[in-house]
N, C-alpha and C positions, 0 to 999 in steps of 0.2 A: 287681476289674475295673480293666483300666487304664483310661488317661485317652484313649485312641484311642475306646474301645470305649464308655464315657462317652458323648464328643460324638456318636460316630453312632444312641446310642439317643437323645441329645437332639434330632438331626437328623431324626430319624425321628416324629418327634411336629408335625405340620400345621399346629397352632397357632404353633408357634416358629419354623418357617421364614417363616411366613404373618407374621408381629413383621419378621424379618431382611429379607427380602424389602422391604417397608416403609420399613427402613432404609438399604437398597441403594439402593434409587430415590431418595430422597433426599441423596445423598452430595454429589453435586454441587451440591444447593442449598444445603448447611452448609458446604460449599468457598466459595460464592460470598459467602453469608450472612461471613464473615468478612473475607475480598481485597475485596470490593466495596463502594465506601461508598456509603450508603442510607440516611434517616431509619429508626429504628428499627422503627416499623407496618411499614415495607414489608418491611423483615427479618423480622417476623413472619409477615407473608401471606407470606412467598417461602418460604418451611420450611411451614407450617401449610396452604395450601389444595395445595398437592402432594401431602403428605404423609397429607392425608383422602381426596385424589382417590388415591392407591394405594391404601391402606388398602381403599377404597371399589371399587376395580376388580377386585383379589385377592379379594371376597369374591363376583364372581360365578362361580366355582366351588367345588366342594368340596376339588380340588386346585388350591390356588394357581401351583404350578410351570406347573402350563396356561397360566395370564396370562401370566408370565414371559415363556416361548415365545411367545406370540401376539404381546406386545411386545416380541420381538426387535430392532427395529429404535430404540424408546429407550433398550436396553441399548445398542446401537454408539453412537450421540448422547453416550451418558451416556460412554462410553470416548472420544469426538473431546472431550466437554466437558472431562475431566478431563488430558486430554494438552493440550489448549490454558493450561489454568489453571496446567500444569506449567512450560510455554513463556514465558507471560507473565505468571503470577503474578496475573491478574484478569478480567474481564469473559465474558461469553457468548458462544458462537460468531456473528461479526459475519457482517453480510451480504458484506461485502468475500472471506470466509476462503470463503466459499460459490460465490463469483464467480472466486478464483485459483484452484480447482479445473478451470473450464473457461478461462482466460487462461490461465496458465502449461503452456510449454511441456517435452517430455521430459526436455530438460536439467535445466533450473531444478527440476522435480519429483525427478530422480531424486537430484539432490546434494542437496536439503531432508532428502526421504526419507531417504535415507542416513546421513543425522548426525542426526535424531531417530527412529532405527528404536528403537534401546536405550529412548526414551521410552515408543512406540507398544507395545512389546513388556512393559513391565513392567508402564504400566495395565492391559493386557492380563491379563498373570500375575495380578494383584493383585484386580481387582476384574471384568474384564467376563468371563474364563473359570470364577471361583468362582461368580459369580452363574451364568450358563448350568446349572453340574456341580451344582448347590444343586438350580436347577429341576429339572432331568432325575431328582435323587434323590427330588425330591417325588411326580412324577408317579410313580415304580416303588414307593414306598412303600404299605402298605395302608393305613397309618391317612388318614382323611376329616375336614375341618373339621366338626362338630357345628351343624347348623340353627342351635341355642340362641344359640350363640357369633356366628354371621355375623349373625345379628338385633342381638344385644348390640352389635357393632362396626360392624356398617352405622350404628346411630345414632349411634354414638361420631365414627365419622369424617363424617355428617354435622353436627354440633354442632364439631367441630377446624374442615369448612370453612367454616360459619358465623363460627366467630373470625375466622377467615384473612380473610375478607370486611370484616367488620366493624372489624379492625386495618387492614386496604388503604384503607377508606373513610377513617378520620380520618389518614389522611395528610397531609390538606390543612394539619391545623394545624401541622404543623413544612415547609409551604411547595413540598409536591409533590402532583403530580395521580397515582391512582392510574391505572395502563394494566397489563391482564393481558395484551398480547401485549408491553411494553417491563418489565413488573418481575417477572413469575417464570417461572422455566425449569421446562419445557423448552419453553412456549407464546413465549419471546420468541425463543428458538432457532426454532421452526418456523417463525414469520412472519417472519424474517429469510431464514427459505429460502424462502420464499414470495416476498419481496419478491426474491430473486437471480433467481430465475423471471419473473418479472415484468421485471425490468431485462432481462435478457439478452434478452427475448425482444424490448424495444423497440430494444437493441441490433441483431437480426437484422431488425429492421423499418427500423432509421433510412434504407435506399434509397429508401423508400417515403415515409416523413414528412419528407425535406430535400429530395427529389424535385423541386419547384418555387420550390426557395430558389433566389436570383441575387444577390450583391454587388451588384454593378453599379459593380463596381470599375474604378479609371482610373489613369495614370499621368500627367498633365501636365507635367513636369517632367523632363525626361533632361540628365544632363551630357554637353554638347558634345562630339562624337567620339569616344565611350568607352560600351562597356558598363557593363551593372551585374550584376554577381555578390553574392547575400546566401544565407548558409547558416547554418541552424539546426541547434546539433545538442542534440543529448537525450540526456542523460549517465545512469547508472544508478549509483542508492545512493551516490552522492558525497556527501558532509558537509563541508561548508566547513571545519570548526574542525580537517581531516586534509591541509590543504593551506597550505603555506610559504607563500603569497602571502596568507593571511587571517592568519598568525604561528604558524603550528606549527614547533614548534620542529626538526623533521627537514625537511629539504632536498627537498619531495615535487612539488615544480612548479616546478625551475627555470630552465624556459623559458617559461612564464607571469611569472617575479617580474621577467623583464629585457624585456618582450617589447615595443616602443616602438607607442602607439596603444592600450593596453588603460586598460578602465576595468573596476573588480571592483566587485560591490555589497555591505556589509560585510553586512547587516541585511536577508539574503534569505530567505523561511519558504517552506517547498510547505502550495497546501491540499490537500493529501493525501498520507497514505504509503501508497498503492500506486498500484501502475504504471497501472491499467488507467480508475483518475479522475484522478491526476494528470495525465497524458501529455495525454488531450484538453482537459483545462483549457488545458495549453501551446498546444497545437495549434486551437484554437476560441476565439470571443468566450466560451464559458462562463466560467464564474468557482464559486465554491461560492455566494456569492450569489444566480445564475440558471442552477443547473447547467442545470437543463431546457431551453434554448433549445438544448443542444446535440444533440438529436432534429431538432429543425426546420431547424439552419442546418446550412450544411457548412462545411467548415476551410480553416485560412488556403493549403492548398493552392491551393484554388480561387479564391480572393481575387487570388493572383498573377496567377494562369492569365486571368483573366479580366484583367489590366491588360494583358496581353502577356508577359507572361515564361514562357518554358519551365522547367518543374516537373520536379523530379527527386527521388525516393525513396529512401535505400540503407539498408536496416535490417538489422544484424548481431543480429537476434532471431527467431523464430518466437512472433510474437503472435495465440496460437490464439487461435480463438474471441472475439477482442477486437474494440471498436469503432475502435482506432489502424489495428488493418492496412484497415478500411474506409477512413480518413481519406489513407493513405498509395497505396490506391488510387485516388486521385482523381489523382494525379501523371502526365502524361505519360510520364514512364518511372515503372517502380519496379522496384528489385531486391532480392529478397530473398536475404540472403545465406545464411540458414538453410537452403537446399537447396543447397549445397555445401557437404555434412557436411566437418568435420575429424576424419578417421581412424575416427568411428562417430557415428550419431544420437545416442549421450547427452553428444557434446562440443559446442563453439562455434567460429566461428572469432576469432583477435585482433581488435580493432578495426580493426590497423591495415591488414588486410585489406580496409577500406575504401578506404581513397586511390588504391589503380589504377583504381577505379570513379570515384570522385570526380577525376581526374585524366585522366580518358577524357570524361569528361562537359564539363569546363571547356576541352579542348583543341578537342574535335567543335563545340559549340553557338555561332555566331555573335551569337544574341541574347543580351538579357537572362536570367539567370536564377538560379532560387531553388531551395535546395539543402535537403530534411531531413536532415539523418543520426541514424539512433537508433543507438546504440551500447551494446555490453553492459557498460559502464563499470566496476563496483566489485562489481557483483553477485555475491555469495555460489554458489561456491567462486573464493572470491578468488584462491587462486592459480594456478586456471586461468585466469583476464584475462591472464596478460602472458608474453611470448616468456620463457626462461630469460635473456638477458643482461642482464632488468629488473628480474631478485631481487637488487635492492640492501640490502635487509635480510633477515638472513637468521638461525637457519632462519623457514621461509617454510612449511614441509609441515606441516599435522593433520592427520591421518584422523578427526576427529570435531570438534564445538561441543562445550567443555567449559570452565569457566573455569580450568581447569590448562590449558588450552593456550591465553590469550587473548594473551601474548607473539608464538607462530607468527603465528596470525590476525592480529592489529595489522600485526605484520611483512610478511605479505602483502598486507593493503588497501592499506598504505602502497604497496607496490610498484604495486598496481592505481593508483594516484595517480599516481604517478610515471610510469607507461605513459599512462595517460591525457594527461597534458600536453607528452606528447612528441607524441602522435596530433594533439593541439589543433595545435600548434607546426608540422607537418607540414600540415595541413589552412591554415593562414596561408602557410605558404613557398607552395603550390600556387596559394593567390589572389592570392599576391603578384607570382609569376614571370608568372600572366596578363596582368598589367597592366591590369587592369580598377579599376573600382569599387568595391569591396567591401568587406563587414564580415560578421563574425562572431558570432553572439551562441548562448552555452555557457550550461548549465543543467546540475541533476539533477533527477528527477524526484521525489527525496525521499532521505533520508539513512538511517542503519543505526545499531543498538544492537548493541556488542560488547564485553560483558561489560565498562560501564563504571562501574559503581557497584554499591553494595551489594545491588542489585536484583536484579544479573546478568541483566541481557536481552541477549537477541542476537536480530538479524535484525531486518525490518519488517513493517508492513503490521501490527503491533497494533492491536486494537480502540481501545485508549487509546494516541497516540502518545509519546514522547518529545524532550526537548529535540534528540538525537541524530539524530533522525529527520524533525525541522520544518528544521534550519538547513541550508539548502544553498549553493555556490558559481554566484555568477552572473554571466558574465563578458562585453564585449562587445569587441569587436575591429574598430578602424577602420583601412582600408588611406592611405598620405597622400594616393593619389586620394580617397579617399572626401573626407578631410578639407580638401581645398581644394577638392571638391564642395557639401560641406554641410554648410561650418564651422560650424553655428551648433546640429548638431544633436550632433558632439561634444563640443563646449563644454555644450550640456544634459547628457550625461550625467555629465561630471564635476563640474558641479553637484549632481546629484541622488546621484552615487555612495554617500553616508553615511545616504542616507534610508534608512528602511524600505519595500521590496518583498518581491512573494509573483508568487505565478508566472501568477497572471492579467493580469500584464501583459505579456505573449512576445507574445501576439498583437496589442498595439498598438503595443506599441515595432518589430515587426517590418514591420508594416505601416508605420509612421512614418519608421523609417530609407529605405525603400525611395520615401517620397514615392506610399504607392499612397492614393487618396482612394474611402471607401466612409461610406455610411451606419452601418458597424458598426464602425468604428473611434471609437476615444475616445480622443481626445488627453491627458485628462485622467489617462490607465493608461501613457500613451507615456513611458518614460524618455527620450525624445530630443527630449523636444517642452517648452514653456517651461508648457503649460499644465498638466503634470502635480504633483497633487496626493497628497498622504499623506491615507489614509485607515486605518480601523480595519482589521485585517486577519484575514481570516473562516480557519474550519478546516471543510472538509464532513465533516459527523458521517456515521455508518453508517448513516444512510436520507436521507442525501443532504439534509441541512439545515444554513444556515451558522451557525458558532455562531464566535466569538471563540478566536483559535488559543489564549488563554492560559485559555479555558475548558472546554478538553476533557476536564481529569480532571489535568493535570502536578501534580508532587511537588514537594517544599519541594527537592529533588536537581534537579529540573529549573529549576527558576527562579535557583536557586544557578549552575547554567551560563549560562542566560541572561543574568543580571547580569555572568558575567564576561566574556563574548563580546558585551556590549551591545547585547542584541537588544530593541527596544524594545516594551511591553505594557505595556495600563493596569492600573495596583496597585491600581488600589481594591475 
């Protein structure tokens, strides 16, 4: 008998697959149980009350393969678990991963997609089509699990989740609380989609709960004879430590490092790396400390609006589904530039496809006014950010994420930089030739891992962030009207330029420059105001709770960067 014919009479025996089976479903917990640090009990209840609860569910029928199919849907979980663990090398499907399903636009999906399909396809091959072709063989097979044997193992896998329990409870003594929907999969995966549900849905309610919010915002204060022009723009996946003006050693911002009137901030973290918590942090009084106020209140849109300034929107993104494009609705104008596809729905257009907008806006508007711009900045397929005369490093083409091609990639972000600060540079000549008032204050909304350590990550929006992914460039731009305006608020920022900031402070420093006066501003967040203070600086974890950025989970690799980039956090 060969060895073919072997397994399939071994296959063919109920009890054995009814064992594998078993050991399928728990794959992803011995994945996690390893990549995931955990007091030891919890390791144990994370494999042990899983691993009873199958045991225990395969034994309500005589064919186990039945189960299998019925829970078809945490075989797919178990194939998202194991392709994300590939990806990042740790933690469980976050609620964040559950929420850029419905934010992230065709684009952004279809280039993701596209360079981990080869992922998608191999857990695939390897574990979630064997599992399926296993059950389908169980259920065609005659032979039947034996009464005898499901009595024997129903008690068996009741006594494994009694351990399971039991090991989860004394966890307190090595300093953690046991929680069965935040320590074992697939129960913290499901509340985690529970809670995306949950979010999203106060997302598509927020018209309704900010509804009767008002600033009661003012300007008392206008310089003499002269508008005032302030524009925010919101950069994407930029990483400070990839630009010449914070000391990268390539030349990636050379009209930011000579640009007369800028202040850069060196020691600036996002509390968040993804777009869709970051960006309203930028955008609202929230912060990760009180993200929830950001249901009740509306955005610094409206803040202007109501001092008197005309509001303007230009956002070179499709942010489906998201609470920014509500926020960017509040603007007097807005334009989305994402309905004037470039050459098909699955591209973008350049940033700098902004500027006849933003240069039609500052030329028509007699009043004061305040300008978003979201821009597709750095964001992954890098080298579709920038016109071909911007591939200054070159080659610049992948057809795939792979760390044999992390040279191309590099080579292209950098160019994404380099287009970037020509687009900044451009957006400055336009406020300048106005002759107005104005200042500029630049951001990213969070930064990018590309295959920079032994780790190999790429991309963001990990459940555990990286160094790569907190540090962003933060840069603010005063015109010399501004600054024989309101000397006293340039001179703060290059006081404060070496402090530690995070990005909950866009909305007070923005407000600050402009001189707009509200009950929700706080001077004390304002980099342009004398009364701003250093504070500890939070990280929102994945159910939206702030914890200390330097607490989230970083590697002796990331604090290694941190120290050398001097990003400040407490060591003890």
């Amino acid at each position: 008998m060969n060895t073919l014919s072997k397994v399939k009479e071994w296959l063919s025996v109920q009890k054995h697959l009814y064992f594998l089976f078993g050991l399928l479903f728990i794959i992803p917990n011995c994945v996690l149980f390893i990549t995931d640090p955990m007091p030891v009990t919890i390791g144990i209840a994370s494999i042990t009350i899983p691993l009873a609860i199958g045991l225990g569910v395969l034994l309500l029928l005589r064919k186990p393969g039945i189960i299998v199919w019925v829970l078809l849907p945490k075989v797919i979980l178990d194939g998202g678990q194991l392709v994300l663990l590939h990806l990042f090398g740790e933690s469980v499907i976050a609620v964040d991963m559950f929420l850029n399903l419905t934010s992230s636009n065709v684009s952004e999906a279809s280039e993701l997609l596209g360079n981990i399909f080869l992922v998608i396809i191999r857990v695939f091959l390897l574990y979630t089509l064997p599992t399926l072709c296993l059950a389908a063989y169980s259920v065609k097979v005659k032979d039947h699990l034996p009464d005898v044997f499901r009595k024997k193992w129903g008690k068996i896998s009741l006594l494994l989740f009694i351990v399971g329990a039991l090991s989860g409870s004394l966890s307190f003594l090595q300093g953690h609380v046991f929680s069965v929907k935040k320590d074992i999969y697939p129960m913290n995966a499901l509340y985690n989609l529970y809670f995306a549900f949950d979010k999203a849905n106060r997302n598509k309610n927020y018209h309704l709960t900010s509804a009767d919010f008002t600033f009661n915002a003012s300007k008392p204060v206008q310089v003499d004879n002269n508008r005032e022009i302030y524009v925010l723009v919101v950069g994407e996946t930029a990483r400070a430590m990839e630009w010449s003006l914070y000391g990268y050693e390539r030349e990636t911002s050379p009209r930011m490092d000579k640009l007369p009137g800028l202040v850069y901030f060196k020691d600036a973290i996002t509390q968040s790396n993804n777009t869709h918590k970051s960006v309203p942090i930028i955008l609202s009084a929230a912060s990760a400390e009180d993200y929830d106020i950001l249901y009740q209140k509306k955005s610094i849109i409206t803040a202007f609006k109501e001092a008197g300034f005309h509001t303007v929107a230009i956002v070179n993104q499709k942010l489906t589904g998201s609470l920014i494009s509500t926020f960017y609705r509040e603007a007097d104008t807005y334009i989305d530039m994402s309905v004037f596809h470039a050459g098909s729905y699955l591209t973008s257009s350049h940033d700098d496809a902004i500027l006849p907008y933003l240069q039609k806006e500052v030329d028509d508007a007699e009043s004061n006014l305040f300008i978003v711009l979201h821009t597709y900045g750095s964001h992954f397929n890098y080298s579709e950010r920038y016109p071909k005369e911007f591939a200054f490093y070159t080659p610049d083409k992948s057809d795939r994420i792979r760390v044999t091609c992390k040279s191309k990639l590099r080579n292209a972000y950098d160019n994404s930089i380099l287009f970037t600060d020509y687009v900044l540079s451009e957006i400055v000549r336009i406020l300048e030739k106005s002759g107005a008032c104005s200042s500029m204050l630049y951001l990213s909304d969070h930064g990018e891992d590309i295959f920079d350590d032994a780790r190999a990550r790429y991309l963001h929006a990990s459940p555990i962030p990286t160094y790569y992914q907190l540090h962003i460039p933060y840069l603010l731009w005063f015109s010399d009207s501004y600054q024989r305006g309101y000397p006293g608020k340039y001179r703060q920022a290059l006081e404060h330029k070496a402090l530690p900031v995070s990005t909950n402070s866009v909305f007070h420093t923005m407000l600050d420059l402009a001189g707009i006066e509200t009950k929700e501003a706080d001077p004390s967040l304002a980099l342009t105001n004398e009364a701003f203070i250093v504070r500890s600086r939070m990280y929102l974890d994945d159910h939206d709770d702030p914890i200390p950025f330097w607490k989230v989970g970083l590697k002796k690799l990331d604090f290694e960067m941190m120290n050398k980039w001097n990003i400040s956090y407490d060591d003890e």
